[in-house]
N, C-alpha and C positions, 0 to 999 in steps of 0.2 A: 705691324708687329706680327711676327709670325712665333705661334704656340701649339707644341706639340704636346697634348697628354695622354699619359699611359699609367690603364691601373693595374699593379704588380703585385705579387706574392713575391717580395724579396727578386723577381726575377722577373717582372715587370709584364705581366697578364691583364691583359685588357679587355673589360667587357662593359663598354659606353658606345652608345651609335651616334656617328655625327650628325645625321639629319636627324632623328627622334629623340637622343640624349635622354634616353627613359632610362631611370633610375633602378637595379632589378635588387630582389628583398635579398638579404642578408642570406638566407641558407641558398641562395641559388648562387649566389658568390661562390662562397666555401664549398659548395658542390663544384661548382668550375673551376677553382684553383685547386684541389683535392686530385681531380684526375689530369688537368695539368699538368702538374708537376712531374706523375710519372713521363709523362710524355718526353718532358726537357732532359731528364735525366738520364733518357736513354738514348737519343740521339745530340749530338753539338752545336746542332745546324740549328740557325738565326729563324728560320721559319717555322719552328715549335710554337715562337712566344705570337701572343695577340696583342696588336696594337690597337691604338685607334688617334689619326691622324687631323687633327685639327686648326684650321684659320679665323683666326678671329680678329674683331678691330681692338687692337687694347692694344695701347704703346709704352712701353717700359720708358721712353726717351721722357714722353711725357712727365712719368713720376722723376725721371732724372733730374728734368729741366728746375724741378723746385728747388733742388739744391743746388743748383748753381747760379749763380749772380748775373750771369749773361751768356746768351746762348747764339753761338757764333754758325753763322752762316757760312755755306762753300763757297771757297774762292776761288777762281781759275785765272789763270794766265791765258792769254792771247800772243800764240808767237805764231811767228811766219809757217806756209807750209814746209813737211819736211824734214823740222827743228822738236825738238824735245818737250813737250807740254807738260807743263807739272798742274795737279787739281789736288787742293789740299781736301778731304771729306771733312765733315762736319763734325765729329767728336774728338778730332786730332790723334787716331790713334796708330794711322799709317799715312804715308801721301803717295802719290801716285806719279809716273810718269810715265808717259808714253810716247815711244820712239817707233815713227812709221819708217820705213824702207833703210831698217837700221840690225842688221841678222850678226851682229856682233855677239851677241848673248848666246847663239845657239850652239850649243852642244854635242860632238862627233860623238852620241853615247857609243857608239861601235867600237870606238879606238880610247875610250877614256881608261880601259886597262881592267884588271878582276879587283872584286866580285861585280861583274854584269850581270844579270839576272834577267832571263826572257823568260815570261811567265807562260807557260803554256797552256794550262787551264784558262787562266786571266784574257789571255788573246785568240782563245775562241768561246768565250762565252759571253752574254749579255746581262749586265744587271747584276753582276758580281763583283768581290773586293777581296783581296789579298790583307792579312794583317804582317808589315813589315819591323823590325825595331832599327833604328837610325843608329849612327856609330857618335851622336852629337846629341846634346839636349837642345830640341830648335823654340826658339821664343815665339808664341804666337798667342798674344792679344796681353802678354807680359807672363805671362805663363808656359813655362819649360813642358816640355813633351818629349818622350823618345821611342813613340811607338802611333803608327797612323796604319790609314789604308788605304790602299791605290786600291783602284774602281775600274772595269770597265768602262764608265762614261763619263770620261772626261775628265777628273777630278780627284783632289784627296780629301780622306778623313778623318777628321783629327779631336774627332770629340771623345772624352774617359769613358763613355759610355755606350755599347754598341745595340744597336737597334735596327729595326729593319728599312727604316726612311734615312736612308744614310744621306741624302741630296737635301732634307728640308734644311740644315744651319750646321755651322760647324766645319766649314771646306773650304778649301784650298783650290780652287775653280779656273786654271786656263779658259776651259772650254765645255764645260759641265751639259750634255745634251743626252736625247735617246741614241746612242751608238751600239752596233752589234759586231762586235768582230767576227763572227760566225760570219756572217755576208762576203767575206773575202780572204780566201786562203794566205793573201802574202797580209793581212793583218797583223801587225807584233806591237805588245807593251809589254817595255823594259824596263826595269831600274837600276840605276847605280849608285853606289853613297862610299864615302870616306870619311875623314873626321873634320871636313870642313864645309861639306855641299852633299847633299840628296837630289838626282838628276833622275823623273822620270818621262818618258816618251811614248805618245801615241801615236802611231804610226799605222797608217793606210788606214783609219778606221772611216766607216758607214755608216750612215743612217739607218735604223730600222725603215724597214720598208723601203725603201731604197732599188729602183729600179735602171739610175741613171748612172752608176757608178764613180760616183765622183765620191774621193776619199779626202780627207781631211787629218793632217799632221803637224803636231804639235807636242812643245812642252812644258814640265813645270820644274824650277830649279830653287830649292830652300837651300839656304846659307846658313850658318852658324850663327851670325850677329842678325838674326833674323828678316833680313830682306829674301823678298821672294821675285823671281823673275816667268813672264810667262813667256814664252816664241814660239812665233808662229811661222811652220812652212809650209805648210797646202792649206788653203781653205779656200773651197770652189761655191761658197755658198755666201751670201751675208748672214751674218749671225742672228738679226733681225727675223730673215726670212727660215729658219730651221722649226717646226714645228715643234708648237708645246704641248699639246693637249694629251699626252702620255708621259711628259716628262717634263721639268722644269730644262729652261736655257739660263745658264747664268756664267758669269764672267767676272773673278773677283774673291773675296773672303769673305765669312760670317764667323759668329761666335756667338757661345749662350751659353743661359745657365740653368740649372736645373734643383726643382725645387719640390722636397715631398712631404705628401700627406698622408697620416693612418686611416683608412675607411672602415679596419676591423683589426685593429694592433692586436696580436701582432703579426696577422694574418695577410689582409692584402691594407696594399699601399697605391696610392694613386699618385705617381711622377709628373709632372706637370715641367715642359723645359721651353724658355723662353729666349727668344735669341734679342739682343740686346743691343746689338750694332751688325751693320755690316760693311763692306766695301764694294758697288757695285760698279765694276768698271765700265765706261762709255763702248756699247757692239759697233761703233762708227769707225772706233779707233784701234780695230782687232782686223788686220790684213797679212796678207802673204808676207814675210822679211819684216814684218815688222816683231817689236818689243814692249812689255810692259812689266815696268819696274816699283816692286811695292814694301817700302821701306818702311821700318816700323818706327814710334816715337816712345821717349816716355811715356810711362802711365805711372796713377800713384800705386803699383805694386812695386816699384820700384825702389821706393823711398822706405829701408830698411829701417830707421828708426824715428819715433816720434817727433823730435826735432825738424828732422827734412821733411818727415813728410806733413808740419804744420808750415815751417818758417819758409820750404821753396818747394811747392807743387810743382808738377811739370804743365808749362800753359795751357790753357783750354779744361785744367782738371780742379773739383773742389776737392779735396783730398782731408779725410778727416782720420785720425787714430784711434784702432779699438785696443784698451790696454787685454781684455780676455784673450783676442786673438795675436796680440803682440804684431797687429797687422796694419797697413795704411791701405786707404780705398777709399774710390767714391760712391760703394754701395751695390756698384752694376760689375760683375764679372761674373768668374767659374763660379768663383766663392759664396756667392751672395746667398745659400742657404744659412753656412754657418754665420754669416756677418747678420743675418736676422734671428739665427738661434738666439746666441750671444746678445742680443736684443742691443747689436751693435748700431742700428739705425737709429736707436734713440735714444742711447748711452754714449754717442760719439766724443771723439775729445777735441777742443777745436783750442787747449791750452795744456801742453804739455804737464800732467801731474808727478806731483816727487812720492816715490815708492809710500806704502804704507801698510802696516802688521795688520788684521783681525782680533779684534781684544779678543781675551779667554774664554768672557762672558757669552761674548757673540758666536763663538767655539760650539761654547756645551748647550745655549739655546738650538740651534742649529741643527745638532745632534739629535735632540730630545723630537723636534719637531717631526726629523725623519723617519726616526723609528714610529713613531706613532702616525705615522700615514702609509706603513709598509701591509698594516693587515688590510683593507681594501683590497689592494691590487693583488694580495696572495689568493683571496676569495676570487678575485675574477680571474685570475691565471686559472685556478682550478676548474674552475666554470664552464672555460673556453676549452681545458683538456678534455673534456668531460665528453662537450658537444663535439668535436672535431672526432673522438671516437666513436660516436653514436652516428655521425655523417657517415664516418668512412665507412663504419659496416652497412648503414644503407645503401653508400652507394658501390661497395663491390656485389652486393645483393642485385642491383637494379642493371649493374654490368652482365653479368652471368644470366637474368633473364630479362633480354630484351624485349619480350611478349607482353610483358607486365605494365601497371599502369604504371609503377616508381619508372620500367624499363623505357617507355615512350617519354616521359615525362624526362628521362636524363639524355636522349636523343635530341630530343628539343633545344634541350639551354646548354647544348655542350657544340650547336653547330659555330664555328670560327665564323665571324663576317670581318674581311680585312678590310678597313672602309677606307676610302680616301675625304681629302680634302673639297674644299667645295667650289677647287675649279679643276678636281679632276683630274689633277699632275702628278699625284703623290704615288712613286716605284716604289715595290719594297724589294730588297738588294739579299743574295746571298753571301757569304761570307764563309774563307777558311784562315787559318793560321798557317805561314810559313812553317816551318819544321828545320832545321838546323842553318837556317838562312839569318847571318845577323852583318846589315849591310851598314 
């Protein structure tokens, strides 16, 4: 189970260390989000915010597996060399097939007509990401999208939420490695999109560190009814053998969700995102001319109204109905913040209910209750204005003289540590926005 958390001021600041996880007091928070924030607001760039990147053993599948009745194992087909292998993954939410010495799939992006798009920034830099918008809403994990980001390495990104671990969950991964297209000047990634297919291409790209010049070319093609295609034309390496210890290898799709806490409402927030399934394609089965075809199935978001989605799930799903959310799920998606607001995991509906009014009575109690729990929180709103302005003039005070013991003392707890994970892997990615490019 891979989890990442991030504690935020609205704009997701983070101050937890992954090996110490020491807890820091309350005004040293709001000291460090306080001067934050000017920071974000004056530059756009992804590398303002502070993360902090973590792996931990906890498995969302695990809490899945209770509600479901039986939990189905991968199945794979055994066919002849040469021929098409299908491998169903285990929560039935794509299936897989891979087609070796089969370059049917591949894509003359050159000649597929305008808007072509060569990213010139993108194809000499390392460890950066383009935000593109698609001409199509593409389905991916049952959820519509029309806006992602192509990476320098390898991969896209397709999570609502933009951060600096763009590789930990959430991609769209042909061939997801540490790539620099800086290493070789005929280096190029391109994209092109229409109203039926998104086609992007990595071409000539490198290894960091890379002394032996062998480049690696490939692509990634999203469709409309959402299957996705990866082809492969140069790869001089086994995927096996490409170094991880600066950068995850992956092969395949993920998806998560994300879930937040108040640490100091309404101040900072602690994001905590959980990826929940992925699809990790076989590196055995990723060669030259070859193909890998990732089709998507049912899932219960699909199931638009509470009848379908009690009376025919789609197989492999327990699918229950929230009437607040007017939504069907089995719990684990984008959504599962509000399906737990909603206190939809334990107000499920597993039998369709017939409409029903609020008596009046239940109206005006309701009412009455509200108001009488409004003075507290106007007290502590006040409270909290109070302090946030006594912080702030201490600490433009402590900014202006940094000699001072408040001045040393804001040096201190305002230096950034961007931590990684604890094997070590976890890039943080820059990122811009296309500007009148809408593909």
């Amino acid at each position: 189970m891979l989890i990442m958390e991030i504690t935020s001021c609205h704009v997701s600041l983070s101050h937890q260390d992954n090996q110490r996880r020491t807890t820091m007091s309350s005004l040293e928070s709001v000291l460090i989000t306080l001067l934050s924030l000017s920071a974000i607001t004056t530059n756009a760039n992804i590398d303002n915010a502070w993360y902090t990147y973590v792996d931990r053993v906890e498995s969302v599948r695990e809490q899945r597996a209770i509600q479901e009745s039986a939990t189905q194992s991968p199945m794979e087909m055994t066919t002849p060399h040469n021929t098409t292998e299908i491998v169903h993954d285990n929560h039935d939410y794509y299936t897989v097939e891979y087609k070796p010495n089969e370059d049917g799939h591949w894509m003359d992006i050159d000649n597929l007509g305008s808007p072509l798009v060569i990213n010139q920034r993108l194809s000499a830099t390392a460890r950066h990401a383009v935000k593109v918008q698609l001409n199509f809403t593409y389905p991916f994990y049952g959820y519509d999208t029309r806006f992602l980001y192509v990476t320098s390495s390898g991969f896209l990104y397709l999570g609502s939420y933009s951060h600096r671990y763009l590789s930990a969950t959430q991609y769209v991964a042909p061939l997801m490695a540490d790539f620099d297209p800086s290493l070789d000047v005929g280096s190029t990634i391109s994209y092109f999109g229409d109203e039926s297919m998104f086609v992007t291409e990595w071409r000539n790209l490198r290894l960091q560190k890379d002394t032996t010049g062998k480049n690696f070319t490939f692509q990634a093609t999203l469709y409309k009814n959402g299957t996705t295609v990866f082809s492969y034309k140069e790869k001089p390496l086994n995927i096996s053998d490409i170094p991880t210890k600066n950068h995850p290898v992956k092969v395949g799709l993920a998806d998560a969700y994300y879930h937040d806490t108040w640490m100091l409402h309404p101040v900072i927030s602690r994001r905590v995102i959980y990826e929940y399934h992925s699809v990790d394609a076989s590196f055995s089965k990723v060669d030259e001319s070859s193909s890998i075809v990732i089709r998507p199935l049912e899932t219960c978001t699909s199931r638009l109204t509470c009848s379908t989605c009690i009376d025919s799930p789609p197989t492999g799903f327990v699918c229950v109905w929230c009437n607040a959310l007017n939504k069907c799920s089995d719990g684990f998606d984008r959504q599962r913040q509000a399906w737990v607001k909603q206190h939809c995991d334990t107000k499920n509906q597993t039998v369709c209910p017939a409409e029903s009014k609020p008596e009046d009575g239940d109206k005006a109690g309701a009412g009455s209750t509200t108001s009488s729990s409004h003075a507290p929180a106007v007290l502590f709103f006040l409270f909290l204005i109070i302090l946030v302005v006594v912080l702030a003039g201490w600490a433009v005070y402590a900014y202006k003289n940094p000699n001072t013991t408040s001045g040393l003392f804001l040096i201190k707890v305002t230096r950034c540590y961007c931590l990684k994970g604890s094997s070590g892997n976890s890039p943080s990615y820059k990122y811009e926005k296309t500007r009148g490019v809408n593909i």
